[in-house]
PDB file of N, CA, C and O in Angstrom:
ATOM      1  N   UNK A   1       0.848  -1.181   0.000  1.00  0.00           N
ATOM      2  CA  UNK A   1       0.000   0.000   0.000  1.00  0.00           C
ATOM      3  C   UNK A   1       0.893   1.245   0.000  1.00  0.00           C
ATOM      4  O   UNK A   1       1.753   1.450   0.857  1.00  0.00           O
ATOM      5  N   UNK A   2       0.707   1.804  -0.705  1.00  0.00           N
ATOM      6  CA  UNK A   2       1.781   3.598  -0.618  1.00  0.00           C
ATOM      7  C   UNK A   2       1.242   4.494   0.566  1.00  0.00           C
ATOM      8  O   UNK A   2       0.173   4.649   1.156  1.00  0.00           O
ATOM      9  N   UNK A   3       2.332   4.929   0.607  1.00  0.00           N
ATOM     10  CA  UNK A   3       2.142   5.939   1.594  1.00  0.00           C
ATOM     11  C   UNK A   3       0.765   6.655   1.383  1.00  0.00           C
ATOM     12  O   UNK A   3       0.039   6.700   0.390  1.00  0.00           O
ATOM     13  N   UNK A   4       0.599   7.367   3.005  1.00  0.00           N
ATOM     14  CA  UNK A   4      -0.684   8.310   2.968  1.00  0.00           C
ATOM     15  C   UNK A   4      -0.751   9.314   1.755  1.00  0.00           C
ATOM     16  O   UNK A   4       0.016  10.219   2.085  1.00  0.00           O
ATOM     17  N   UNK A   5      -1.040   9.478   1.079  1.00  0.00           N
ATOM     18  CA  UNK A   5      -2.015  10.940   0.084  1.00  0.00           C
ATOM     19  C   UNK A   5      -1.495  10.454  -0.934  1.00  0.00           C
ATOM     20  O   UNK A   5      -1.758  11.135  -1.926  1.00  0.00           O
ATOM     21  N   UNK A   6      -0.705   9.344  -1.197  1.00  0.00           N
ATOM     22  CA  UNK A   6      -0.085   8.583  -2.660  1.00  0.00           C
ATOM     23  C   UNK A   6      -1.128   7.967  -3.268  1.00  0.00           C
ATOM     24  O   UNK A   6      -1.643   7.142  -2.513  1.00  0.00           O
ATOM     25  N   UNK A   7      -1.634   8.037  -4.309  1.00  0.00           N
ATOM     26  CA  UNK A   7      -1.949   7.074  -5.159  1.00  0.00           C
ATOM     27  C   UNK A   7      -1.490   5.963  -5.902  1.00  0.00           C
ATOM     28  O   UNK A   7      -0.342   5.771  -5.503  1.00  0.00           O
ATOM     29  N   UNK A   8      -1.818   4.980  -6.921  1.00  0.00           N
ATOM     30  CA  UNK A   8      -0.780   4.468  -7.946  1.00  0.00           C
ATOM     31  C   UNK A   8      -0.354   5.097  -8.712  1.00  0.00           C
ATOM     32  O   UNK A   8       0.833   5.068  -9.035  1.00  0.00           O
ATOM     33  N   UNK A   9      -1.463   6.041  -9.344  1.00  0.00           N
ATOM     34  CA  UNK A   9      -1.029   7.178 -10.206  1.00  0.00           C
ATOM     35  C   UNK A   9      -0.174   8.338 -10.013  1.00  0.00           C
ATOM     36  O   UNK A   9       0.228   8.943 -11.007  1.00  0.00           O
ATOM     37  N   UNK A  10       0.172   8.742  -8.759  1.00  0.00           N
ATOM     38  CA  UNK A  10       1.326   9.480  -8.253  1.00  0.00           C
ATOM     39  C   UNK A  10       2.788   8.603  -8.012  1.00  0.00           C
ATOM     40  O   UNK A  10       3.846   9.142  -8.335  1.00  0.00           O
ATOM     41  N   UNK A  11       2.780   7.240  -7.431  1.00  0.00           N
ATOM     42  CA  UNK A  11       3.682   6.544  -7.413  1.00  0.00           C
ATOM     43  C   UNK A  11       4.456   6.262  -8.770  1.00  0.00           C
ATOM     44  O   UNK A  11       5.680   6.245  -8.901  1.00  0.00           O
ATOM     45  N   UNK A  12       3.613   6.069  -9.641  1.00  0.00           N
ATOM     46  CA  UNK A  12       4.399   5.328 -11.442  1.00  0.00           C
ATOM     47  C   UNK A  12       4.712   6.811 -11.303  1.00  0.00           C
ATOM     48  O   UNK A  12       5.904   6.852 -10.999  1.00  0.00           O
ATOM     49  N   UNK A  13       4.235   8.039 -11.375  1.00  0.00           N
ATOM     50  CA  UNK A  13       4.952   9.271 -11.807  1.00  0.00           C
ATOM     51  C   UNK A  13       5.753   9.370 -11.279  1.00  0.00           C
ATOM     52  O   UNK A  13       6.679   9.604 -12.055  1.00  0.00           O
ATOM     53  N   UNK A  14       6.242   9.331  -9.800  1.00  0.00           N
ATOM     54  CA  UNK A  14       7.555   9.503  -9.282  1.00  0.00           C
ATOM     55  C   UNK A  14       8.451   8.418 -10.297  1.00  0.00           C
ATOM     56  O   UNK A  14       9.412   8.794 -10.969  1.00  0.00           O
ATOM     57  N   UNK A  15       8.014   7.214 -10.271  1.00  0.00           N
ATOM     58  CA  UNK A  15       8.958   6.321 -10.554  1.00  0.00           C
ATOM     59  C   UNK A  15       9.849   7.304 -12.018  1.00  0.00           C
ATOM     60  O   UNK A  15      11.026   7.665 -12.036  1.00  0.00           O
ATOM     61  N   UNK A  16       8.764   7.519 -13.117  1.00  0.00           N
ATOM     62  CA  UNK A  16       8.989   7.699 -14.228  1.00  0.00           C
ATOM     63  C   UNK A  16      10.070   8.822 -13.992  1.00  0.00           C
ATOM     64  O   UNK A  16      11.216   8.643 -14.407  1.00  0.00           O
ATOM     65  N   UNK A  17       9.743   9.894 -13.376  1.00  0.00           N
ATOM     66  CA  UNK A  17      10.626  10.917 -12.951  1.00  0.00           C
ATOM     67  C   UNK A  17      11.888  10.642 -12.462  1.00  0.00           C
ATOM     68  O   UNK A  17      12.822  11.436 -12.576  1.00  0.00           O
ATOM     69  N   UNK A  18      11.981   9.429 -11.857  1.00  0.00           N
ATOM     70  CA  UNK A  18      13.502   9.435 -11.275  1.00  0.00           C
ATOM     71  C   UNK A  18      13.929   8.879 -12.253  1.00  0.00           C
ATOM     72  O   UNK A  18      14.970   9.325 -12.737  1.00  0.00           O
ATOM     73  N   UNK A  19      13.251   7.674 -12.903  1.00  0.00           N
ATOM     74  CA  UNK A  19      13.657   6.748 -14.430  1.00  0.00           C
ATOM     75  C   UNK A  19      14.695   7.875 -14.726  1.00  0.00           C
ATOM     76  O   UNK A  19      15.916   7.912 -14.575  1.00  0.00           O
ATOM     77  N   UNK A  20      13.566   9.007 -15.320  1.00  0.00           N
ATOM     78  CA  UNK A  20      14.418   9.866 -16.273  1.00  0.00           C
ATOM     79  C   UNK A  20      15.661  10.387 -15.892  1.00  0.00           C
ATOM     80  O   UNK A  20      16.728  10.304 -16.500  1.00  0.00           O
ATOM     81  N   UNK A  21      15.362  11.054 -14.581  1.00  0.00           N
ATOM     82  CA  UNK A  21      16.497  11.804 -13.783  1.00  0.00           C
ATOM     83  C   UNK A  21      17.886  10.594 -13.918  1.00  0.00           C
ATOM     84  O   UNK A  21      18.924  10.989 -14.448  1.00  0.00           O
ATOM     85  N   UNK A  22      17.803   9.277 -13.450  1.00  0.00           N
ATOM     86  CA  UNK A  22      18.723   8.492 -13.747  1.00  0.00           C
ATOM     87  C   UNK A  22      19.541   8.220 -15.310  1.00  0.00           C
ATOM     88  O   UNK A  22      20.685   7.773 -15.405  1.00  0.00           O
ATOM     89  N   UNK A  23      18.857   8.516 -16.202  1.00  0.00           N
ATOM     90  CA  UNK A  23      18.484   8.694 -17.356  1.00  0.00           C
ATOM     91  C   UNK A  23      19.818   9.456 -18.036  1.00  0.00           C
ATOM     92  O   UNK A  23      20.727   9.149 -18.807  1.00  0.00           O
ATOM     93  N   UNK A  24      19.365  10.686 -17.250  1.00  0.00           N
ATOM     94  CA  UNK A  24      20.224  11.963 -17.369  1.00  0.00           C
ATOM     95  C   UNK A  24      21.340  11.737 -17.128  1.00  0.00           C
ATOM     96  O   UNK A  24      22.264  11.894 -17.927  1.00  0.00           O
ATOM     97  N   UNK A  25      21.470  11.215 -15.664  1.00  0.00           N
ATOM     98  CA  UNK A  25      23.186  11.142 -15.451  1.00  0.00           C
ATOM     99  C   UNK A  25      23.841  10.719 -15.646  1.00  0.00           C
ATOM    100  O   UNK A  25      24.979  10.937 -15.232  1.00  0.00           O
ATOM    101  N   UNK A  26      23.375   9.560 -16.658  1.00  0.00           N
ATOM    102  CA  UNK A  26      24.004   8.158 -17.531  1.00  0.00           C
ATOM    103  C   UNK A  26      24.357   9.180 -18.545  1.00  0.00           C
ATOM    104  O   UNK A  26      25.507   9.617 -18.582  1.00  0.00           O
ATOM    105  N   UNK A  27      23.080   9.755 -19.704  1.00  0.00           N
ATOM    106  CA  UNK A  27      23.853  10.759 -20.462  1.00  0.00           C
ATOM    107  C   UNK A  27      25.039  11.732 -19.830  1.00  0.00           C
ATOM    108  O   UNK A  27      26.134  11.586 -20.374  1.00  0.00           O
ATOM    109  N   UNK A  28      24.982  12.599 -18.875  1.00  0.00           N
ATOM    110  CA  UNK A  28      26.426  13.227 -18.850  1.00  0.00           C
ATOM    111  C   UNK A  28      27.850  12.483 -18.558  1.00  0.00           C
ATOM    112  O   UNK A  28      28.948  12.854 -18.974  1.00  0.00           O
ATOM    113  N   UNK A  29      27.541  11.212 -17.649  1.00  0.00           N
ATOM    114  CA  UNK A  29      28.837  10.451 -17.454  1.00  0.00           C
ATOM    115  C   UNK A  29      29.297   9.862 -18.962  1.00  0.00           C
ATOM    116  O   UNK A  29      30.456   9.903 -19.373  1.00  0.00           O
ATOM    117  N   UNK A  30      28.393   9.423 -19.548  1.00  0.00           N
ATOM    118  CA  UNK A  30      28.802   9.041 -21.349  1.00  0.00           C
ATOM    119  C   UNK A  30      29.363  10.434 -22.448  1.00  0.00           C
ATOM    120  O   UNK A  30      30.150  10.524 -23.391  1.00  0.00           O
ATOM    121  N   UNK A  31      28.689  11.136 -21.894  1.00  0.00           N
ATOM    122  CA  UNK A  31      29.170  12.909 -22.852  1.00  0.00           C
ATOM    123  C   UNK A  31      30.518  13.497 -22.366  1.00  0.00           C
ATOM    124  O   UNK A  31      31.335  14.218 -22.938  1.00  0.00           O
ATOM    125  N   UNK A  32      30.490  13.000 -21.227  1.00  0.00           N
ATOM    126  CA  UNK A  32      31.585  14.344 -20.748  1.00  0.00           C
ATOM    127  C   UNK A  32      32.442  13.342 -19.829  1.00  0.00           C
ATOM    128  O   UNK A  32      32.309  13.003 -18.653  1.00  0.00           O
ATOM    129  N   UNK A  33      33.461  12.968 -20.915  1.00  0.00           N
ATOM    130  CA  UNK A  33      34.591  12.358 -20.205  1.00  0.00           C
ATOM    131  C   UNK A  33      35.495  12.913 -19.218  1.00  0.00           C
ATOM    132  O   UNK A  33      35.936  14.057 -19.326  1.00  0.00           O
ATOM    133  N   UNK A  34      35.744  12.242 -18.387  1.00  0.00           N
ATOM    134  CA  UNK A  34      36.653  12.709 -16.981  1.00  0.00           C
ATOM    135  C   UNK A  34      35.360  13.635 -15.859  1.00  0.00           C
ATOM    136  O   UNK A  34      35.714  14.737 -15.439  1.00  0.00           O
ATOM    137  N   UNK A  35      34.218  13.209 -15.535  1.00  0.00           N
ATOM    138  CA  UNK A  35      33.352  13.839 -15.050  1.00  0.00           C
ATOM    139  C   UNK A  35      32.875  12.604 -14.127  1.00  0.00           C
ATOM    140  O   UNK A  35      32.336  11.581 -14.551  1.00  0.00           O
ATOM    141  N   UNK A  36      33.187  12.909 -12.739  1.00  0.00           N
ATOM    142  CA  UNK A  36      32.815  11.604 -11.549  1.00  0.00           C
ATOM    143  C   UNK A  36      31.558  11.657 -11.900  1.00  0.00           C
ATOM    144  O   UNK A  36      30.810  12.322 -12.618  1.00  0.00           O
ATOM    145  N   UNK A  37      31.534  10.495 -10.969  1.00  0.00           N
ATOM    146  CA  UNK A  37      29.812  10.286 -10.577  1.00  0.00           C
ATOM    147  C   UNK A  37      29.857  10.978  -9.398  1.00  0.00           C
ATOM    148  O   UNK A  37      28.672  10.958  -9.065  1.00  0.00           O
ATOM    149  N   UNK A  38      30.390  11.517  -8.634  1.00  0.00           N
ATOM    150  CA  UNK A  38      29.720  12.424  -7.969  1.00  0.00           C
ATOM    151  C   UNK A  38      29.338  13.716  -8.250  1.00  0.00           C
ATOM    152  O   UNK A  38      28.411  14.352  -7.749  1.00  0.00           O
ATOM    153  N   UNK A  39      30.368  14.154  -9.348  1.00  0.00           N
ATOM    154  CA  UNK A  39      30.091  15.096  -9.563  1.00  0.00           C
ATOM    155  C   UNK A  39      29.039  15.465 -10.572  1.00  0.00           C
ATOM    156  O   UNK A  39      28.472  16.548 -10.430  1.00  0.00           O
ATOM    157  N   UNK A  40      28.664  14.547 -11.745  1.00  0.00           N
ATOM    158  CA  UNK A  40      27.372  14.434 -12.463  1.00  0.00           C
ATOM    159  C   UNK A  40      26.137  14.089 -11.239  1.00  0.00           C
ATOM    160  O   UNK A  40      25.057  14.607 -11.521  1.00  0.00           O
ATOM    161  N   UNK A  41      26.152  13.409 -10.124  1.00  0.00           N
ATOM    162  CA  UNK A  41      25.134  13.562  -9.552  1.00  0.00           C
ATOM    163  C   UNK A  41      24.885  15.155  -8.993  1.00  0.00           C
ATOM    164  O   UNK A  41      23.778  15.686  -9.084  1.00  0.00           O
ATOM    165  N   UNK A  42      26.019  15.814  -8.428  1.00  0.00           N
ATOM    166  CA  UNK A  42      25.558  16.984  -8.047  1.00  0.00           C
ATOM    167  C   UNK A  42      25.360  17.779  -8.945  1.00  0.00           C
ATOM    168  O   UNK A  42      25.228  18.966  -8.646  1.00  0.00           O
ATOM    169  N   UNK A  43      25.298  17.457  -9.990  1.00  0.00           N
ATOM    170  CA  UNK A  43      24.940  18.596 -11.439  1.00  0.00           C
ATOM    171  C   UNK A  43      23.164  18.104 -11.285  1.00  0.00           C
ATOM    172  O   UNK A  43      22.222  18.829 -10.963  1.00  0.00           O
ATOM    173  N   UNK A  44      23.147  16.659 -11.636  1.00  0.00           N
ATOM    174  CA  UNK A  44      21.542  16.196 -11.595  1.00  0.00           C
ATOM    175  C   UNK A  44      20.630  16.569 -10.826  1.00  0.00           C
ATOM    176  O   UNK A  44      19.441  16.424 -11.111  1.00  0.00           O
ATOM    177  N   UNK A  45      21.195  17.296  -9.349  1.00  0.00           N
ATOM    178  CA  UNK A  45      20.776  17.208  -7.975  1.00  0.00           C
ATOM    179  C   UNK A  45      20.208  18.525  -8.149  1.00  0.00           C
ATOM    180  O   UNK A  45      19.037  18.680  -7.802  1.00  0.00           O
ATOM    181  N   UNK A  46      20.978  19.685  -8.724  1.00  0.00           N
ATOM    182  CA  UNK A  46      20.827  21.028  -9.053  1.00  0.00           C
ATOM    183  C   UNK A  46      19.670  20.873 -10.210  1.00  0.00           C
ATOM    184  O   UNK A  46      18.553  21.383 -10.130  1.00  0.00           O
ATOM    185  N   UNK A  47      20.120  20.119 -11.236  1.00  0.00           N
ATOM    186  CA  UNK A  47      19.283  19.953 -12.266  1.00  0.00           C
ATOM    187  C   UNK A  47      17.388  20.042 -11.973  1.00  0.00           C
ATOM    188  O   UNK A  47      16.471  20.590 -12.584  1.00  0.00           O
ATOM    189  N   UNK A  48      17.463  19.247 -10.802  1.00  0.00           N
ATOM    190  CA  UNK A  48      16.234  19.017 -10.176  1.00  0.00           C
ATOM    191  C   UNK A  48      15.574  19.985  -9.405  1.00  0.00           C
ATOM    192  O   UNK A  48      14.413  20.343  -9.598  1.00  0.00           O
ATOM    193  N   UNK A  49      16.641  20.584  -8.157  1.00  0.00           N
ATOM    194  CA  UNK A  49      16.168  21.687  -8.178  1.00  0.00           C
ATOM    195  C   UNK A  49      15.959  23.013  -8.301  1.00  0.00           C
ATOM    196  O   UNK A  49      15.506  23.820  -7.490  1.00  0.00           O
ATOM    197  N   UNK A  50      16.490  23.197  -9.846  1.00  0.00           N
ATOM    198  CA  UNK A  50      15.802  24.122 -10.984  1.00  0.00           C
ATOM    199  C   UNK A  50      14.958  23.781 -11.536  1.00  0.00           C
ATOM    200  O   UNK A  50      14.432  24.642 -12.242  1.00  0.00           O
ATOM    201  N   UNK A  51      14.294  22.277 -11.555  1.00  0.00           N
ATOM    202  CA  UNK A  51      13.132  22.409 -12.478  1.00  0.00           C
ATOM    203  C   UNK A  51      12.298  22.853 -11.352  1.00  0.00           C
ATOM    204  O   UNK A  51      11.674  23.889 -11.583  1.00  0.00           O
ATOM    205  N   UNK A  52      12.048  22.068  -9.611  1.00  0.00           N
ATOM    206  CA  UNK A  52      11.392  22.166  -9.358  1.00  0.00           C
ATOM    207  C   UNK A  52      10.725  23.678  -8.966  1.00  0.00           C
ATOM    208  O   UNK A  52       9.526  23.919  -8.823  1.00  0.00           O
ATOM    209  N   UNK A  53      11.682  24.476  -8.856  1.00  0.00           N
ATOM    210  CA  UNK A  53      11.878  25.855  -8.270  1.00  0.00           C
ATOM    211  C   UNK A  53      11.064  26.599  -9.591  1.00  0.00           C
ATOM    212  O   UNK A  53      10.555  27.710  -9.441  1.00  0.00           O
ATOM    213  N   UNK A  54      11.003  25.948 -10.754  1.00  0.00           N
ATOM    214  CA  UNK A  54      10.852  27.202 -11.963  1.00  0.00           C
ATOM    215  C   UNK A  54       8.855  26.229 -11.631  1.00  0.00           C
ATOM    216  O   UNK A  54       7.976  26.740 -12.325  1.00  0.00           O
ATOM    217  N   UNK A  55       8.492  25.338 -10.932  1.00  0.00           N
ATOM    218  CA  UNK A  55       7.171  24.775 -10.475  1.00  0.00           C
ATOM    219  C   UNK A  55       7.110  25.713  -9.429  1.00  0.00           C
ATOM    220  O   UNK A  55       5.917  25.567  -9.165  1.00  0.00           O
ATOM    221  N   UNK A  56       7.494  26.549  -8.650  1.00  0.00           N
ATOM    222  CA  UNK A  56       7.632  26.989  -7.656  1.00  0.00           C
ATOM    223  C   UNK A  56       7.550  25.807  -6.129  1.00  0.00           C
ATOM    224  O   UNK A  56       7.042  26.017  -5.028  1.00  0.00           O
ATOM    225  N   UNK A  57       8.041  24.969  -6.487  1.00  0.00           N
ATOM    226  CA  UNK A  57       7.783  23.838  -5.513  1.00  0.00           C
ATOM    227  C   UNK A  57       9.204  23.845  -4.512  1.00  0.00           C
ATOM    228  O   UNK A  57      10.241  23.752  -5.168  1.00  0.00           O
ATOM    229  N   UNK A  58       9.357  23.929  -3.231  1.00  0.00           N
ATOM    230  CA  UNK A  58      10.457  24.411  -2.795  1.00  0.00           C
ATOM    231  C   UNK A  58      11.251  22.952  -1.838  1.00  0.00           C
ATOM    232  O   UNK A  58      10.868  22.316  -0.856  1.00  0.00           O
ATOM    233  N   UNK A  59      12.530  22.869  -2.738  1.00  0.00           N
ATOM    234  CA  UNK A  59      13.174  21.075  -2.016  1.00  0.00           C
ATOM    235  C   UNK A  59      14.190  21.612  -1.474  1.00  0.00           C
ATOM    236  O   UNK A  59      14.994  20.922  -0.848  1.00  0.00           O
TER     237      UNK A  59
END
């Protein structure tokens, strides 16, 4: 059962959302040689919250 105020239909959307977000950081570690994984995660991390911020949603 998901958490309180979750639906299924909110759950597959998170999923899909991180899908992608994971998605992403596979593309920059493949684009941009000599670029950690930590440091493509903290690009992804920012990545995220600029989208969410331009939602006005505050993480």
């Amino acid at each position: 059962m998901p958490p309180s105020g979750f639906n299924e239909k909110a759950i597959r959307g998170l999923l899909q959302f991180v899908e992608g977000c994971y998605e992403d950081l596979l593309v920059k570690l493949q684009t941009q040689p000599g670029k950690s994984v930590e440091q493509a995660i903290k690009e992804e991390l920012a990545d995220i919250r600029r989208a969410l911020e331009s939602f006005s949603i505050k993480a």
